[in-house]
PLY file of the C-alpha trace (Angstrom):
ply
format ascii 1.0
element vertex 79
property float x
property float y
property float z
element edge 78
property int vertex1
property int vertex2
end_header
-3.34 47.18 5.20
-3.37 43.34 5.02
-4.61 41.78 1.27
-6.00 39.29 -0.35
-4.07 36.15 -0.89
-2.76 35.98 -4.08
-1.70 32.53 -5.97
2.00 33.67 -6.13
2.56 33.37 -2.33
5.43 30.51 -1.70
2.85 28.13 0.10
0.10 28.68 -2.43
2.22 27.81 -5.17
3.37 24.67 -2.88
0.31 23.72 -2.56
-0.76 24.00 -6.53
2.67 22.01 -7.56
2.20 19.59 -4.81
-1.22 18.82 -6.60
0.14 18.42 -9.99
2.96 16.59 -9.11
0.58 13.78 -6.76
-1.97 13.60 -9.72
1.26 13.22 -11.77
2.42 10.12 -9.54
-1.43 8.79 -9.72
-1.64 8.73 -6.14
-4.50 9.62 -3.76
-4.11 12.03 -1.38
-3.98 9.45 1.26
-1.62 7.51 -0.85
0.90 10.36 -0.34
0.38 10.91 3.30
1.90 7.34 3.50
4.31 7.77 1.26
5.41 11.12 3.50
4.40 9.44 6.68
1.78 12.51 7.12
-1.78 12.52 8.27
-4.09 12.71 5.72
-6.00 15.86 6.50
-2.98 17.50 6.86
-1.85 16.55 3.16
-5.15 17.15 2.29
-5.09 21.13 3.93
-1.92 21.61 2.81
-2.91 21.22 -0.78
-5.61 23.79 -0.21
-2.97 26.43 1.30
-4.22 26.28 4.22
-1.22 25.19 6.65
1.88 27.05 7.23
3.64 23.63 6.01
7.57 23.45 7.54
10.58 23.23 5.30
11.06 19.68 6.75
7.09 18.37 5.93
7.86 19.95 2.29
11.15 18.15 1.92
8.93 14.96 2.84
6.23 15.71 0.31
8.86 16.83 -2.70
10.50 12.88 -1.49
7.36 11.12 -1.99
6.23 12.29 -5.52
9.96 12.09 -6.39
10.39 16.18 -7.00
13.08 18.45 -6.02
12.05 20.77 -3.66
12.73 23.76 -5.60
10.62 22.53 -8.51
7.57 22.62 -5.88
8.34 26.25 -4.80
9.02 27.20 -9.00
6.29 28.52 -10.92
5.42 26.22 -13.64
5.06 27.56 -17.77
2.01 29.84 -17.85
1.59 30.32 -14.28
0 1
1 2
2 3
3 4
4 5
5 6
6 7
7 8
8 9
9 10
10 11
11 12
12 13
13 14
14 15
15 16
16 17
17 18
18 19
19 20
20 21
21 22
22 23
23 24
24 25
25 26
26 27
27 28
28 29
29 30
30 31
31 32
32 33
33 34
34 35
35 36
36 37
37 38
38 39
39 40
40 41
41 42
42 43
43 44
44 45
45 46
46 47
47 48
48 49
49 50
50 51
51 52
52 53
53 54
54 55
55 56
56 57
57 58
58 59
59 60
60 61
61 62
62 63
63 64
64 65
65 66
66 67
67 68
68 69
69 70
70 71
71 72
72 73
73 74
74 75
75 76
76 77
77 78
């Protein structure tokens, strides 16, 4: 019986650190899909969870807002 998403699947916790770490950087979402050479919706959906992002498109994000890529998939104090 399929559930409800919860916030401690890998991509929504992606998506939530991805967030943090581009308001971090003070950069716009579009800002970031330059950075990443990504379309802007696309950063935009991925932030809400809603794309099934690939390892390489992360690796691109986690490059442009100067973050490990583990750090984005880690659950940050209190989460």
């Amino acid at each position: 019986m399929p559930t409800k998403r919860s916030h401690s699947t890998a991509r929504l916790l992606f998506a939530s650190n991805l967030r943090r770490a581009r308001l971090q950087c003070r950069l716009s979402q579009e800002g970031l899909a330059e950075l990443s050479e990504l379309h802007r919706t696309y950063v935009g959906s991925v932030e809400r969870g809603e794309r099934n992002v690939s390892i390489d498109n992360m690796e691109r994000l986690a490059k442009a807002v100067g973050w490990e890529l583990r750090d984005l998939l880690s659950p940050m104090d209190g989460e």
